[in-house]
N, C-alpha and C positions, 0 to 999 in steps of 0.2 A: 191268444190274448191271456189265457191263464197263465202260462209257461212268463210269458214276457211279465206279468206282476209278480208270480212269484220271483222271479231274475230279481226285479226292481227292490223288493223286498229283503233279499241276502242284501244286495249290494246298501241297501241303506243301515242294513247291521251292521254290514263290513266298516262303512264309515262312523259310524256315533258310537259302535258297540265299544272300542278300545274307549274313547271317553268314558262311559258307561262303567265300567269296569275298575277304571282309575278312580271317580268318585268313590263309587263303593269301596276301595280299600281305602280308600281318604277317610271314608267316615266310620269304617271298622277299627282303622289306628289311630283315630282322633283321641279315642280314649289313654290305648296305652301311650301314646307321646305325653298327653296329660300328666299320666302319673310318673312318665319319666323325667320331668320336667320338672314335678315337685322333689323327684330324689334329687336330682340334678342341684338344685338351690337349696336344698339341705346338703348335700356335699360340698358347697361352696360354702356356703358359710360353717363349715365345720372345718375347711382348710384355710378357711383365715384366722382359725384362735391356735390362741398358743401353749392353752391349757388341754387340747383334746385330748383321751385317752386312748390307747392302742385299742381296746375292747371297741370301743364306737367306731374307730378310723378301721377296722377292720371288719366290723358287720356291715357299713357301706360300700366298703370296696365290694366284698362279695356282691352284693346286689349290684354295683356297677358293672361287674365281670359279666354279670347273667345280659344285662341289658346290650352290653358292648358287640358280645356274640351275637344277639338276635339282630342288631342293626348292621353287623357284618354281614350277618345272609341276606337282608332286605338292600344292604347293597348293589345288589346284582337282580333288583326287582326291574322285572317287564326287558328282560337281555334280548328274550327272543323277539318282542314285536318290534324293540329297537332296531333291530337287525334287519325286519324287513321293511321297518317305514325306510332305514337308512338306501336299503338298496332299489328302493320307489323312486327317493330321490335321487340316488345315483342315476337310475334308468331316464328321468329325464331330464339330462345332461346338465353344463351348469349354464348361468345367467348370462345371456349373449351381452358383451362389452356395452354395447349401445342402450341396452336394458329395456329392449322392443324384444316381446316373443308374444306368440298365441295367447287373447283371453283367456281359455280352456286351459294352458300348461299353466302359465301364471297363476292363476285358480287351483288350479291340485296343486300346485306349487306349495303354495300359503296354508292349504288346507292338510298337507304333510307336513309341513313344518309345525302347524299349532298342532297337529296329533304328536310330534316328536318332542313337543316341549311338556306339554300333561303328559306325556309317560316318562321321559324324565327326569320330573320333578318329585317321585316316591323317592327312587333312586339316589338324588342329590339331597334331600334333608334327611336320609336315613346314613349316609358318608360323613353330614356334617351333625348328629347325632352321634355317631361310632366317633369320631374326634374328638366329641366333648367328651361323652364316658370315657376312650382312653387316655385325655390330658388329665381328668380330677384322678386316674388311676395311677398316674404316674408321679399326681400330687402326694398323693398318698403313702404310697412304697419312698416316695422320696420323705416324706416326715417321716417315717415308723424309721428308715435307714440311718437318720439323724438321731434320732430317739436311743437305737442302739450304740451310735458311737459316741450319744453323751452321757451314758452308762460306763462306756469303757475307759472309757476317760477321766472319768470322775475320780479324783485321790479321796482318801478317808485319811480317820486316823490309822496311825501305826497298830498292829495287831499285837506289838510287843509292848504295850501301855499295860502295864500292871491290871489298874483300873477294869480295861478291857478284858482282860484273862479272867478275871476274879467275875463279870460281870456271864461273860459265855459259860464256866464252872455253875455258875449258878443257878442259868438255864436249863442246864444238863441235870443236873439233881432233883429242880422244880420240875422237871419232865417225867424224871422216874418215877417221881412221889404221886405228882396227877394223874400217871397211867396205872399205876399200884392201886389208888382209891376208887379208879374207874371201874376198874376189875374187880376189886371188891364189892363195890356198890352192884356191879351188877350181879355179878354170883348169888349176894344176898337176895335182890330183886328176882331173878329167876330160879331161887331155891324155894323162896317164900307163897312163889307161884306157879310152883310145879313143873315149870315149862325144862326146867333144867333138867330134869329125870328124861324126858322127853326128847331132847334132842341129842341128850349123852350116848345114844347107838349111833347115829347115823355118824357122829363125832370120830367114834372111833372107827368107823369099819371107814371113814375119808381117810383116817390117819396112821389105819395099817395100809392102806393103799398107796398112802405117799409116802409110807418108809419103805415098802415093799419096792416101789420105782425109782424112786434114790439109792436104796442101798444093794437089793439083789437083782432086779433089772436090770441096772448099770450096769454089774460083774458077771452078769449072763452074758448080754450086747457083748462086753468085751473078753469072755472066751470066745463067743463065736467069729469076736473079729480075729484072736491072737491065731484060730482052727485054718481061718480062710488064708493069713496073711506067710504059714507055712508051704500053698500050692502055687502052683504056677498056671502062667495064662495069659492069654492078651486082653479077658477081661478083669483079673485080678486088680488090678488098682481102683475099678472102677467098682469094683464088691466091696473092698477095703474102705471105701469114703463111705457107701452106702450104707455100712454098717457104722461108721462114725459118726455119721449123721443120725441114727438110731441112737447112737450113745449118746447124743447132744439132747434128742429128742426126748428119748423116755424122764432123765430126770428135770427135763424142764417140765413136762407135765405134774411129775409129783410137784414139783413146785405151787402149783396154780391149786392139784389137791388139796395141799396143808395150807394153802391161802385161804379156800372154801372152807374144809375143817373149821381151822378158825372163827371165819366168819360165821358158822353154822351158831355157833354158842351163843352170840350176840350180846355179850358180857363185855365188848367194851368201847369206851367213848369215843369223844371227836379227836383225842391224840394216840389212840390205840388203834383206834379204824384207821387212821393214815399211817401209821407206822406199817399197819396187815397190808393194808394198799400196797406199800410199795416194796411187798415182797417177790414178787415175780420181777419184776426189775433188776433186786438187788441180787435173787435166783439166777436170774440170766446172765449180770455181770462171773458171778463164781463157776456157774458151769460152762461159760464161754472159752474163761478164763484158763481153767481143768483141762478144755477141748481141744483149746489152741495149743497148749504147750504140749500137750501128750505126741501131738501132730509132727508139730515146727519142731521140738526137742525132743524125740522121743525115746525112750529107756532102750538100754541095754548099747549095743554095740552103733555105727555110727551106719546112718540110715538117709537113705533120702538123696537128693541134690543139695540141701545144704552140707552134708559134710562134716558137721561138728562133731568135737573130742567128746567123749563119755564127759567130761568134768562139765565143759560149758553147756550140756545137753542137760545133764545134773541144777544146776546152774541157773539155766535159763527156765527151767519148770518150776523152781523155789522162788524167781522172782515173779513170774506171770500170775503165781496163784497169791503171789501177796498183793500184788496191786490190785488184782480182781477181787480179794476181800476186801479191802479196806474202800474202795468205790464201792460194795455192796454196805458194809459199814455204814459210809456217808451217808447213800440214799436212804437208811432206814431211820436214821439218826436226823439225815436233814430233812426229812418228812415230818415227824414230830416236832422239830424246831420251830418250822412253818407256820405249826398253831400259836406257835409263842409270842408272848409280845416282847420281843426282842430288838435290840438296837443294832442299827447299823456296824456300829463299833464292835457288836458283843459277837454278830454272827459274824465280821472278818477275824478277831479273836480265835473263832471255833474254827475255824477256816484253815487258818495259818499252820496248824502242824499237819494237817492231812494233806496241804501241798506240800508241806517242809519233808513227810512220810513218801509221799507220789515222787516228790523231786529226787530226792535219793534213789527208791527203788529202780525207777526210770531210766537214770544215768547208768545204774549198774548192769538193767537190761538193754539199753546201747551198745553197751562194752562187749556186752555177750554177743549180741546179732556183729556186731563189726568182729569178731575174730575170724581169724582167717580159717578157710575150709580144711580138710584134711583130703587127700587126692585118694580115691579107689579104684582098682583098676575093673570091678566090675559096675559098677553105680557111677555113672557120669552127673559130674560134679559143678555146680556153675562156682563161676573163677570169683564171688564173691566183690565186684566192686560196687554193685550197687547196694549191697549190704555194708558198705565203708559210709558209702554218703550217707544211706538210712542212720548209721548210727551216730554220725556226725552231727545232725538233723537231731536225733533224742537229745543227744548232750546241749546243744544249745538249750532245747526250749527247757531238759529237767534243769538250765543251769538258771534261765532268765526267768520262771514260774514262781520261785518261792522270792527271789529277789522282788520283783513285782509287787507280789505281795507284802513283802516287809516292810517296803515305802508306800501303802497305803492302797496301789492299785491293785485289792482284791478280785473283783470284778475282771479285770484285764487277766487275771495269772489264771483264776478258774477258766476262763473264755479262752485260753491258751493251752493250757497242760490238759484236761479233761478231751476234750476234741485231738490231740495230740496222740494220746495214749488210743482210743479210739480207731484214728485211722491205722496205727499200727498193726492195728488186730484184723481191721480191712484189708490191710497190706496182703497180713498176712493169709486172708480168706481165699485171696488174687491169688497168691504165688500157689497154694492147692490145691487151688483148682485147673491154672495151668501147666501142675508138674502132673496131674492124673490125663491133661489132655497130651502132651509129652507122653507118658507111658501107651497111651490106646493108640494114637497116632505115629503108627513104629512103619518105617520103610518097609514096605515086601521083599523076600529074598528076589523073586525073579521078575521082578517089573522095575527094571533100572529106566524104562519111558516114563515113569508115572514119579522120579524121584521129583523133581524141582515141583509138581502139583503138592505129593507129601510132607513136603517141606514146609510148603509154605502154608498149610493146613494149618497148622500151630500158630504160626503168626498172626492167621485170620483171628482167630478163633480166642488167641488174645490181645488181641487189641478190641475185638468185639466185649469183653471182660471189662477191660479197663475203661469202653465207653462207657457200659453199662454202669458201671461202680461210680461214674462222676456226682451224678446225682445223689446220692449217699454222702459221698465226701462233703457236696454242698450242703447236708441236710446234716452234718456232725459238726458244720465250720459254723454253724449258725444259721443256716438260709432258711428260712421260714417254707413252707408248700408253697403259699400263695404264691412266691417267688418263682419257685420250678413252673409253675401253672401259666404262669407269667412269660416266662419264657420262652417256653413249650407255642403259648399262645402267638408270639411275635414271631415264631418259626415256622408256624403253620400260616399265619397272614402273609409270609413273604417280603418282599423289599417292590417300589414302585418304581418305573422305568417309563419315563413320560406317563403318557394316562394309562397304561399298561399295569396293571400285580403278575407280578409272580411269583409261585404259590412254590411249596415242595410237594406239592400234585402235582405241578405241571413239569419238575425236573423228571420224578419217578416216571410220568407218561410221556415225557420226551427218549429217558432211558429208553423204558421196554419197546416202545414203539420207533427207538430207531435198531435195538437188538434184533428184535425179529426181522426187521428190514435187510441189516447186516448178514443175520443166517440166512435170510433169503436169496440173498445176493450170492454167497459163498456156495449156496448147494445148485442154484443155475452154474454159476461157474465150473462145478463140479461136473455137474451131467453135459454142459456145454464141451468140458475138455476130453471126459471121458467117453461119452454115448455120442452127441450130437457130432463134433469137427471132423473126426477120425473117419466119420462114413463123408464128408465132401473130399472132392480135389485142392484143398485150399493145403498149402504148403503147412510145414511146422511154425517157421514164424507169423502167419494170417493166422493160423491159430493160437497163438498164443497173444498175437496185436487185440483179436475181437474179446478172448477172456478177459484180458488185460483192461481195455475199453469197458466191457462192461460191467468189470469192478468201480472204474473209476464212476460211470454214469448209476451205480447201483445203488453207492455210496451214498450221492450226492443225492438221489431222489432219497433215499430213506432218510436223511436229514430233513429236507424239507419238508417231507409226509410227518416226523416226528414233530417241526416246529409246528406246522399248522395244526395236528392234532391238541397238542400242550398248549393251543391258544396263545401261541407268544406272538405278540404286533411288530415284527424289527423293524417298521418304519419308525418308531424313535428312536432307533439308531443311527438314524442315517446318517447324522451329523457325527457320532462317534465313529461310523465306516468312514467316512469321509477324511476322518483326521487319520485314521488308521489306513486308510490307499495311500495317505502321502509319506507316513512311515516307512511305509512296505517300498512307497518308490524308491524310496533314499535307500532304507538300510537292509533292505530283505530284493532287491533288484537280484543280485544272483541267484538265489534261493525261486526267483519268482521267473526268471529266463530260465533257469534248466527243467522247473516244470511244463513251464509251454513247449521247450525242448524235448521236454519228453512225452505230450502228446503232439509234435510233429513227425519222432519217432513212430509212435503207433499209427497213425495216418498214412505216413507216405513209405513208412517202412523201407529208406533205405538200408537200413539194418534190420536184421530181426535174429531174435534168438537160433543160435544155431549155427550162426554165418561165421567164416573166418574171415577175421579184419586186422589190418593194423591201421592205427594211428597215432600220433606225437611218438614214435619210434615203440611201440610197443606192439605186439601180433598173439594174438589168441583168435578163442572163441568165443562169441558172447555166448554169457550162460544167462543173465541176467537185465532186463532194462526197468526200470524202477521210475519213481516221480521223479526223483533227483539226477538219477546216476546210473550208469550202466555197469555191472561187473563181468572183466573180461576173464575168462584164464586162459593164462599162455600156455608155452609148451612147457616150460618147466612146473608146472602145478600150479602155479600161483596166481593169486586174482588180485586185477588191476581193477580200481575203480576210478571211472572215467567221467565226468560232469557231463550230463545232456548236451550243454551247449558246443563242446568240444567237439561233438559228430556232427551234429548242425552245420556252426559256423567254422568248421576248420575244414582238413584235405584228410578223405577215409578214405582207404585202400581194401574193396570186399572184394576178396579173392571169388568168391561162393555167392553173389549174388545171381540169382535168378537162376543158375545151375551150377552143376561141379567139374563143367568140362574147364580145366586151364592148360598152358602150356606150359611145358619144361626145357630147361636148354642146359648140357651137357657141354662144356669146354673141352678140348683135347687138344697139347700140342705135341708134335714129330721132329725129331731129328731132321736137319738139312739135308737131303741128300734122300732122302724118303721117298718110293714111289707113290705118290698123290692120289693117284685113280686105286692103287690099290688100299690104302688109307679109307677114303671116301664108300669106297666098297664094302669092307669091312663095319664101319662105323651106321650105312644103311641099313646093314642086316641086322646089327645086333638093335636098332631102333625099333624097325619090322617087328623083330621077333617078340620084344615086352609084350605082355599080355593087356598093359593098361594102356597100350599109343595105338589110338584110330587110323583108319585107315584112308579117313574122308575128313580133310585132306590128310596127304602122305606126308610121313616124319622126313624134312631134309637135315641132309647133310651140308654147310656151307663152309669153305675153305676164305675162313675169317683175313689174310692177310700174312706177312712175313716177320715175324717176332726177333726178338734182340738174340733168342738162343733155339727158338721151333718154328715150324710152321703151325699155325695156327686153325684146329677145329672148332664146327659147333655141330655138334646133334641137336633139331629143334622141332619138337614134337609135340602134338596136341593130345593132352591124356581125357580119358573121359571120368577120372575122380583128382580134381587137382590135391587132396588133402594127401594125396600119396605121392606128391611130386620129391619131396627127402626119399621117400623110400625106392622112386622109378630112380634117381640120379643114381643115388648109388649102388644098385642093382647093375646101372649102365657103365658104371666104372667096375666096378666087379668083373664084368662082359670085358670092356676092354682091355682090362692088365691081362686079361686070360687072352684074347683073340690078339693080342699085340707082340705076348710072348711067344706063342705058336709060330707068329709068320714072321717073327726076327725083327718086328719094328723095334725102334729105341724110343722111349719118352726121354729126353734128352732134359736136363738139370744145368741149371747157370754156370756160365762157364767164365771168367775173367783172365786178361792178360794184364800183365803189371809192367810197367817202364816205370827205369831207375832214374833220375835224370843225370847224377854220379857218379856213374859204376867206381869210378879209379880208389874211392875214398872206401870200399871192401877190402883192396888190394892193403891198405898200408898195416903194419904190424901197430897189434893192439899194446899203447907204452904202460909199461911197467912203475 
């Protein structure tokens, strides 16, 4: 009685507890729905004005992104109890037609059902939550994307308005003059207070450190690289950048130094402190600047995969480092500007020659990357057209940026040329680091197996480069993060397929989990072909039908094991298989008979690897039987590929099935007049004698008939390897010119009589 109430006891938790349970998260996320709900209707009516600012439209997205996520994963809340109420109700079966069944089934019937709908009811308003958060998210991204192209769009006035010029000049001077007072006022202010004595050590020992890493640092780094870049090595190139990246590295540090320096004094205001600000920026662009061209151009003789003349190497360094100044220029300059109260008019004004500056320089560093390479015969050289189009590409945009801007769309030509010159220097970051994987990844002299893997090392290796770099591109062309985030996000959610998600988890677990299947499948194969068949009596071809077989069935289960691992449902397919079997009947019918064809092959094996066959007038061996096709080689080397169905449904000729014994028949014909018996006698012995003609039954000789100019032999004899039958024939005519000449036989040759009908008309003289 105990036992039986404790029983009674689980079983009444088993039933109420999942209710139980559901409430309880009902009344734990009662709250957070609450407050999503008030975001919800603050983002709603924040996306119906038409005044909103990016600032507010973008601190709610963020909190919408957080919420979106969390109701992504509560989408798949109570998966598992789903699962088993759903296979409860499978187990008892479905609703008899008549809609008569047992009180008791009836009853758990209804009583699985209401548990199946409280549990998936978290589930279904957490799905229709995630669809609000991601429709106001996409409200959102969709006004900010409006937002920016009615900025680019926007004309001004012309920058070449007098008015305008004289008003930006004037900016510029008001800036110098407020930054000069700033700095005076505070000098005074922290002389007056001591502090300036006080912070003038730590000032300078930042600012011998930052001239220290600017100026001898640098020229250290780059003896040590010029030291490393005279040896040789298979890891030299890869020392060579690592030391470049030192070089890039150390004076960007001093940079950030005499940023601090600076700041340390604290002598000056709100248009000096932004100006300090954006010295590591402006830092970054000039010793990028420096980095790339030393690289991409580099002095002295002509170096590298690009291939350029001392002059355009000359050339291409003198423009890199001016455009990289005058972008450092700008951001230090348009930093202080910022504080200004400045007109629209006055900053396109200031604008206008520094693209009209960019635009020229730009064009001229086009010209240089588009010249043609110069060939070396030891430095392999690429043949330079994608540096045609690259430059073709500068020249448009250095032609259409300062234009832009001249007719007023300032905004458009910086949003153009700036991004432009940028990706350049990305380009260039791409090309090397792909010319250093080139150098490491160098064929081996004595592994000519492992070339086409070596080879294609590199192409991995960049293209994995250039994906990686997208996201950059998009982050220099304007894309905001939120957007990558964005992205990234909709790529991780997958695409839906009836009520089905598919995730890029579930392709990665479909991958690995049918990979291992596939090497699973290949290393049975392996031990099957090599350890396992070899020790049965099963011929060459049974063994090679069962390998064959259980590739094909290995295959197919590690698919299946993959899909159901990766959670894919293909029953919402069915209707798209369904459209695709009527495809396949039309237009893939052949393709789809010589597969069944060729597991009829492997079944009934009246072929199998190994056999000599002919069929449609062609005679080999099979070496090969495949899903599709079979490949023969004949006698003269060459392989015939045969369509499954043609063995099937046509007329095959297996010399060698089931064994190697065939027969051979040996022609002979005699002179008229020939003793017969002595013939036949002869022709016996030399049959007897081969080493390949059995003796069960005996090789005859039969006296075929009376010919137009012999009598007519056959030798015909059962050999026990019929592949030798060219070789027994003529062995046997060897025999007989030898046994025919000894005992005076004639093999007698066509012999013709000729009647003239005529004659008289030889007799007459030929007329003159």
């Amino acid at each position: 009685m105990i036992r039986q109430g404790i029983a009674f006891c689980l079983l009444c938790l088993l039933f109420v507890g999942s209710p139980m349970v559901v409430y309880a998260q009902e009344q734990a996320s009662e709250m957070d729905e609450a407050v999503f709900e008030r975001l919800a209707q603050r983002a709603e009516v924040l996306a119906a004005r038409d005044d909103a600012s990016l600032f507010a439209i973008s601190r709610l997205r963020a909190e919408l992104v957080v919420w979106r996520d969390e109701f992504l994963a509560r989408s798949n809340l109570n998966a598992g109890r789903l699962a088993t109420v759903d296979s409860q109700l499978a187990a008892l079966g479905t609703v008899p037609e008549s809609g008569e069944e047992a009180a008791d089934v009836a009853a758990r019937r209804a009583e699985l059902i209401a548990q199946r709908t409280a549990l998936q009811a978290p589930g279904l308003l957490a799905q229709e939550a995630h669809a609000r958060a991601n429709g106001l998210i996409g409200e959102f991204d969709a006004r900010s994307l409006q937002q920016q192209r009615d900025e680019l769009t926007v004309r001004g006035s012309s920058p070449l308005n007098p008015t305008h010029v004289v008003g930006a000049i004037t900016a510029l001077f008001e800036l110098t003059r407020l930054i000069g007072v700033e700095v005076a006022a505070g000098l005074s202010v922290k002389q007056q207070s001591g502090q300036l004595g006080q912070a003038l050590p730590r000032v300078l020992a930042l600012a011998v450190v930052a001239v220290a890493l600017l100026g001898a640092g640098r020229r250290l780094v780059t003896r040590w690289q010029n030291r490393f870049a005279q040896g040789h090595g298979r890891w030299r190139p890869l020392l060579l950048f690592f030391f470049s990246a030192i070089q890039l590295l150390v004076p960007l540090i001093g940079v950030f130094v005499l940023t601090e320096a600076l700041q340390s004094f604290d002598i000056f205001g709100l248009r000096g402190n932004a100006v300090i600000d954006a010295i590591p920026v402006a830092g970054l662009f000039v010793i990028l600047g420096w980095w790339l061209s030393r690289l991409l151009f580099p002095v002295g003789e002509i170096e590298g995969y690009l291939g350029y003349d001392p002059n355009t190497c000359a050339r291409g360094r003198v423009l890199s480092v001016s455009i990289a100044w005058i972008l450092a220029l700008q951001t230090l300059v348009g930093s202080g500007l910022e504080t200004m109260d400045m007109t629209k008019d006055a900053n396109a004004a200031f604008a206008f020659p520094i693209l009209l500056a960019l635009g020229v320089l730009f064009w001229q560093l086009g010209r240089a990357i588009a010249t043609k390479p110069q060939e070396r015969e030891v430095v392999m050289v690429s043949a330079g057209r994608m540096r045609g189009y690259l430059g073709q590409a500068i020249t448009l945009v250095a032609i259409a940026a300062p234009l832009l801007a001249a007719v007023g769309y300032t905004a458009a030509a910086s949003a153009l040329l700036g991004p432009a010159i940028l990706s350049v220097a990305l380009i260039g970051v791409l090309f090397l680091l792909q010319r250093i994987v080139h150098d490491l990844i160098q064929k081996p002299e004595n592994e000519e197996d492992f070339r086409g893997i070596y080879a294609l090392i590199p192409v991995f290796i960049s293209f994995a480069l250039i994906l990686t770099s997208l996201p950059i591109f998009a982050l220099i062309w304007g894309a905001r993060v939120s957007d990558l985030t964005e992205l990234w996000t909709r790529f991780r959610e997958g695409f839906a397929v009836g009520d089905s998600r598919i995730s890029p988890t579930d392709f990665v677990t479909f991958a690995v989990v049918f990979a291992l299947g596939y090497i699973l499948t290949r290393l049975i194969q392996g031990t099957l072909r090599k350890s396992v068949l070899p020790r049965t009596r099963l011929d060459l071809g049974g063994q090679n039908a069962i390998v064959a077989g259980f590739g094909y069935v290995g295959i197919i289960l590690a698919a299946i094991v993959a899909i159901t691992s990766a959670g894919i449902d293909l029953s919402n397919l069915a209707i798209v298989a369904g459209a695709l079997s009527v495809g396949i009947g039309f237009g893939l019918q052949n393709i789809v008979s010589n597969f069944v064809s060729g597991i009829i092959l492997l079944i009934e094996r009246p072929v199998s690897e190994g056999d000599w066959i002919e069929v449609g007038g062609q005679m080999g061996y099979v070496r090969a039987i495949s899903v599709r096709s079979t490949r023969i080689e004949t006698f003269d080397r060459t392989d015939v590929i045969i369509p499954n169905a043609d063995l099937v449904s046509g007329q095959v000729t297996n010399w060698t099935r089931g064994n190697l014994v065939g027969r051979v028949i040996v022609p002979v014909g005699v002179a008229y007049g020939t003793d017969v018996d002595k013939v036949t006698e002869i022709l016996q012995g030399i049959a007897e004698a081969h080493p390949l003609v059995v003796m069960t039954p005996p090789p005859a000789v039969l006296f075929q008939g009376f010919g137009a100019d012999s009598l007519d032999f056959e030798i015909r004899a059962i050999l026990r390897d019929v592949n030798y039958v060219l070789v027994t024939k003529s062995e046997m005519n060897h025999a007989i010119a030898k046994e025919f000449a000894a005992a005076g036989i004639e093999i007698p040759f066509a012999q013709r009589d000729i009647w003239l009908r005529n004659p008289e008309v030889l007799k007459d003289p030929i007329p003159t």
